[in-house]
C-alpha positions in Angstrom: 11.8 -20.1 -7.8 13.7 -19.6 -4.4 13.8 -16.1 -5.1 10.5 -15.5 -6.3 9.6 -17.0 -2.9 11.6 -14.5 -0.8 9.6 -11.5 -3.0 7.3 -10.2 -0.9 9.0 -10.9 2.4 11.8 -8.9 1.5 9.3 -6.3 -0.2 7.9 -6.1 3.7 10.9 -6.0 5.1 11.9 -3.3 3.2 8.5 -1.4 4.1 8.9 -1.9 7.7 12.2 -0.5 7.7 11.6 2.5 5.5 8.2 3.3 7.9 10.0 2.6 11.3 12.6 5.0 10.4 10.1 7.9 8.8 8.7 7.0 12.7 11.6 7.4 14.1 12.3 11.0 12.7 9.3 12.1 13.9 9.8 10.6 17.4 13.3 11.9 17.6 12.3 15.3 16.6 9.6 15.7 18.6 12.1 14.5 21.8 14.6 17.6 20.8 12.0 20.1 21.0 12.9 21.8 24.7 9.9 24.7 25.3 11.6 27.6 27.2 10.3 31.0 26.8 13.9 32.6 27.3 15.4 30.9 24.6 13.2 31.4 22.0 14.1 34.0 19.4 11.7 37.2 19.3 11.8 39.6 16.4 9.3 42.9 16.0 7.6 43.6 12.5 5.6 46.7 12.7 5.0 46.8 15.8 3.9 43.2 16.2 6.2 40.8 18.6 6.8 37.7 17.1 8.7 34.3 18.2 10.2 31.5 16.0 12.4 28.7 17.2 15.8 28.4 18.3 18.0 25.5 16.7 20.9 24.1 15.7 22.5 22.9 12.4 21.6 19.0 13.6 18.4 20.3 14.4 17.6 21.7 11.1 18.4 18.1 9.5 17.0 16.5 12.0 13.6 18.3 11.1 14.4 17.8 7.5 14.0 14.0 8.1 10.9 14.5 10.4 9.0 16.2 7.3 10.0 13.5 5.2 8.6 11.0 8.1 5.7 12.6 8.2 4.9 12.7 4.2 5.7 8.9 4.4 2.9 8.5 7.3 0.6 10.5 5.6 0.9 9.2 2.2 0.5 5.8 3.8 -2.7 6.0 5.7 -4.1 8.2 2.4 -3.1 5.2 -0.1 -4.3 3.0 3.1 -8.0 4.5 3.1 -7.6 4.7 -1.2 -7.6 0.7 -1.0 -10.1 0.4 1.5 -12.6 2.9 -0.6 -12.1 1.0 -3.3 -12.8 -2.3 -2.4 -15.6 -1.4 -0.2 -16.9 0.3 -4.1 -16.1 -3.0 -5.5 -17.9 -5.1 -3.0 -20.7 -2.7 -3.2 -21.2 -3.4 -7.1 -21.4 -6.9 -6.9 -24.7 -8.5 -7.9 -24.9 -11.7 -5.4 -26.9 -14.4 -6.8 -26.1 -17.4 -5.0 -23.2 -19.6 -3.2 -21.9 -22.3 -5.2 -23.1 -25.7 -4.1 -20.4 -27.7 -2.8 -18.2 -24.9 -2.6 -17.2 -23.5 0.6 -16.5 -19.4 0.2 -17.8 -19.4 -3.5 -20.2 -17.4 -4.6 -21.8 -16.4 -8.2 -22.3 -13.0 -8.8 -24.6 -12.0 -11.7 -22.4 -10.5 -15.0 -22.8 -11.5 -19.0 -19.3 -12.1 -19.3 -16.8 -14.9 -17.8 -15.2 -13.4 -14.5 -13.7 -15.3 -11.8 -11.5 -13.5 -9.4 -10.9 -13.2 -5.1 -11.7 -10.4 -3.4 -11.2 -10.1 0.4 -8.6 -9.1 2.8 -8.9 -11.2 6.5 -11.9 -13.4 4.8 -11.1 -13.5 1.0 -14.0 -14.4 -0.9 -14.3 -16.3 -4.5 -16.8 -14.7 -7.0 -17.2 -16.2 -10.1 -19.7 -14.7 -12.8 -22.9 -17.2 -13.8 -21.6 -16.7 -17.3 -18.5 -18.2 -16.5 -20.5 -21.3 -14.7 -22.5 -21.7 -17.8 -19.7 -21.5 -20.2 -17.2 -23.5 -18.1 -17.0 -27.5 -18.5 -16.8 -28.9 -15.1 -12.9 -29.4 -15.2 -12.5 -25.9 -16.3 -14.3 -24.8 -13.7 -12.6 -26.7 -10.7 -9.4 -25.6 -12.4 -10.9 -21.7 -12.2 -11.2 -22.2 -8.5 -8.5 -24.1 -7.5 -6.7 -20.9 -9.0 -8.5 -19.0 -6.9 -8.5 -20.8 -4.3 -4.9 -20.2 -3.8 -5.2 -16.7 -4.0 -7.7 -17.1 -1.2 -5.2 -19.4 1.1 -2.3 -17.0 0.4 -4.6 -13.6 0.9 -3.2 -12.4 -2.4 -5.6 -9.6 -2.0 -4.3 -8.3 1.3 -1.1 -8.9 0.1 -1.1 -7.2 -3.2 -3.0 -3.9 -1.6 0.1 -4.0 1.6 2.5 -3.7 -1.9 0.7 -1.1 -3.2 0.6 1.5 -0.1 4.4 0.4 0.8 5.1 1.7 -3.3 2.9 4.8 -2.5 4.3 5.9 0.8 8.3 5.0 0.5 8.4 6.7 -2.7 12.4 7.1 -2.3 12.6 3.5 -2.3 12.0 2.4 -5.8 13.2 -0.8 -5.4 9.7 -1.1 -4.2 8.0 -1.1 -7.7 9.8 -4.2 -9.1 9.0 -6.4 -6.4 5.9 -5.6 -5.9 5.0 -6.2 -10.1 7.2 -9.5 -9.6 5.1 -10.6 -6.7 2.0 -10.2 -8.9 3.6 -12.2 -11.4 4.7 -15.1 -8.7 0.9 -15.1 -7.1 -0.4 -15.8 -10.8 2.3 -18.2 -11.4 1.8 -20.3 -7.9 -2.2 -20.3 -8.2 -1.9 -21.6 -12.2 0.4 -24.5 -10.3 -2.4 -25.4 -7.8 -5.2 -25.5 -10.6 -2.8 -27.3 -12.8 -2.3 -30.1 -9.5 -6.1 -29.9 -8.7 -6.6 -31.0 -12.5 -4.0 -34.4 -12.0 -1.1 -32.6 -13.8 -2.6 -31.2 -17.0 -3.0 -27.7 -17.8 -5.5 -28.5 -20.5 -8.2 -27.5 -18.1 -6.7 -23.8 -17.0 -5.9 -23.3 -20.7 -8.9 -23.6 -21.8 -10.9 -21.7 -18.9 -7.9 -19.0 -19.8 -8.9 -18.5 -23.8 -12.3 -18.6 -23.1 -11.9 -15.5 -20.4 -9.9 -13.5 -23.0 -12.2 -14.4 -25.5 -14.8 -12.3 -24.2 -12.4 -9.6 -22.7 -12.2 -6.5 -24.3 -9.5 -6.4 -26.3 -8.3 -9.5 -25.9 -5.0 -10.5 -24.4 -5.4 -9.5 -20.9 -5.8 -12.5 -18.8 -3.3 -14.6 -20.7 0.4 -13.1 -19.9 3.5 -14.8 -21.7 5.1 -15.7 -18.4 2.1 -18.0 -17.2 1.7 -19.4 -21.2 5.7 -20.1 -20.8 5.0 -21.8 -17.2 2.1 -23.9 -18.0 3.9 -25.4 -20.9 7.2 -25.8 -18.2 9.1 -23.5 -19.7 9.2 -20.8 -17.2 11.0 -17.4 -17.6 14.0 -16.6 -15.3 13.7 -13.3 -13.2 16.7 -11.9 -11.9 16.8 -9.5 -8.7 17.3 -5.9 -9.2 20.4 -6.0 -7.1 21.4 -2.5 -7.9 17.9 -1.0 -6.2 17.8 -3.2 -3.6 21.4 -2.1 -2.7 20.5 1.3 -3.0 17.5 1.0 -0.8 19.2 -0.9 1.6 22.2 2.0 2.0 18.9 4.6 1.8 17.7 3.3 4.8 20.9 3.0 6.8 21.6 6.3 6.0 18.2 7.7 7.3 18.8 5.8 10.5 22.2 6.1 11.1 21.8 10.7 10.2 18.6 10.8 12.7 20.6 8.3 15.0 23.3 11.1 15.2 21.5 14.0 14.9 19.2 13.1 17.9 22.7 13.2 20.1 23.2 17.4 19.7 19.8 18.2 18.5 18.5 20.8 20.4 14.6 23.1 19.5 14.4 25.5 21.5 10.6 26.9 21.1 7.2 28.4 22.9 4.0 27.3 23.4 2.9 30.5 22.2 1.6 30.7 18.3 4.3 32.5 16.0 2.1 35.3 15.6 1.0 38.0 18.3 2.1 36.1 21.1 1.2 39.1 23.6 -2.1 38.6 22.9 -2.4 34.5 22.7 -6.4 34.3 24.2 -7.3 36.9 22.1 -6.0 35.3 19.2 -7.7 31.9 19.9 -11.2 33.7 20.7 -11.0 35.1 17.1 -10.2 32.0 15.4 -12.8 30.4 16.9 -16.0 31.5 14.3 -13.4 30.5 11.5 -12.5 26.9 12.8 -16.4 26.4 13.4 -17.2 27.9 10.0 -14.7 25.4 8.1 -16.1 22.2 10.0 -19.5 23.4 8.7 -18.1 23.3 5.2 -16.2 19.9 5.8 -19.6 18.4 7.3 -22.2 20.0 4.5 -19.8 18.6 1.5 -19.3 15.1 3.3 
């Protein structure tokens, strides 16, 4: 259990480093760019005077590390607005009906079928179905919510959707996956402990809340995993570090620091502020892509 504690710390670890360093790429990069009209090269196609930059060979793989920063920052902030979409969707569907009485942060949401589940990132929020009120003794349904009322204490939500963008985004880091599944597994695991203290010690409650749930999922199955049947009878299953990925994402990000670390030290882009295309005629360039910026916002604008 000590190490299913240090999951998602060392999960965010992990992301922090693998981001600061796709940061750092870009900042680095950005610093070795030196605009000089002289020393950019110039090369005539037909007639047509063109300019490209001028760099070096720690240059070039200092750039090579700036695209892959900048495919990291943009995957991120796309997987980023992904989770927000969806749970603004989910949030949107949800058919309040009433707050539970004596229940702080509980609230019953209209549905047929047994659901109980948190959903919330700063503010989690417990929403439990009035099927699952109606079908739920009253010990199953303290159990239910002392479940999910850890998940609300721990912000499992905010938690589990952080996991989710850092897998996403550091995609060269698949030590990533593992932990993030594991941590999954460990925030089930911890809230079936608190329902199983709430209830004086005895699963009996949970258990049963847990076959009626998959009774009336489709399917069947889903809610009931064998690590948490294992754990609830105190039998829990050992998980063992995947030593061999985290060592390889360790010596992934050293390596990413340590190459733009010494490829900042002789980088050297030498560039114009001129576009790479007709640069004798620059304003007359920008006046004529003018009606075509304008017409793509109006496309971007009618389809939002």
């Amino acid at each position: 259990m000590k190490t299913d504690a240090r999951v998602f710390p060392l999960q965010l670890t992990l992301g922090a480093a693998g981001v600061s360093g796709a940061a750092a790429a870009l900042v680095v990069a950005a610093s070795a760019v030196h605009v000089s009209r002289e020393a950019a090269h110039e090369l005539d196609v037909a007639g047509v005077h063109l300019t490209y930059p001028a760099l070096n060979a720690a240059a070039a793989l200092l750039l090579a590390f700036a695209a892959l920063g900048a495919a990291v920052l943009v995957v991120a902030l796309w997987a980023a607005w992904r989770q927000v979409r969806a749970h603004r969707r989910l949030l949107r569907l949800l058919v309040i009906e009433r707050p539970l009485p004596e229940h702080h942060a509980v609230w019953v949401i209209a549905g047929g079928v047994p659901l109980a589940f948190c959903a919330g990132w700063l503010r989690p929020r417990i929403y439990v179905s009035a099927a699952a009120v109606e079908r739920l003794s009253d010990e199953e349904l303290q159990a239910v919510l002392a479940h999910e009322q850890e998940h609300r204490r721990m912000r499992d939500p905010l938690r589990l959707a952080v996991g989710r963008i850092l897998c996403e985004a550091l995609f060269f880091l698949p030590v990533l996956r593992p932990l993030h599944d594991r941590y999954g597994e460990v925030a089930e695991l911890t809230a079936d402990a608190a329902a199983v203290a709430a209830a004086g010690g005895s699963p009996r409650p949970l258990a049963a809340a847990m076959l009626t749930f998959d009774a009336h999922t489709e399917g069947g199955g889903v809610g009931i995993s064998p690590d948490r049947v294992d754990s609830l009878l105190g039998l829990p299953r050992a998980w063992k570090l995947p030593w061999a990925l985290l060592v390889g994402a360790l010596f992934t990000v050293a390596l990413v620091l340590v190459v733009v670390w010494r490829a900042s030290a002789g980088a050297s882009i030498q560039a114009t502020l001129n576009l790479p295309i007709a640069t004798s005629q620059p304003c007359v360039l920008v006046l004529a892509l003018i009606p075509v910026i304008a017409c793509m916002a109006g496309v971007i604008a009618r389809r939002g």
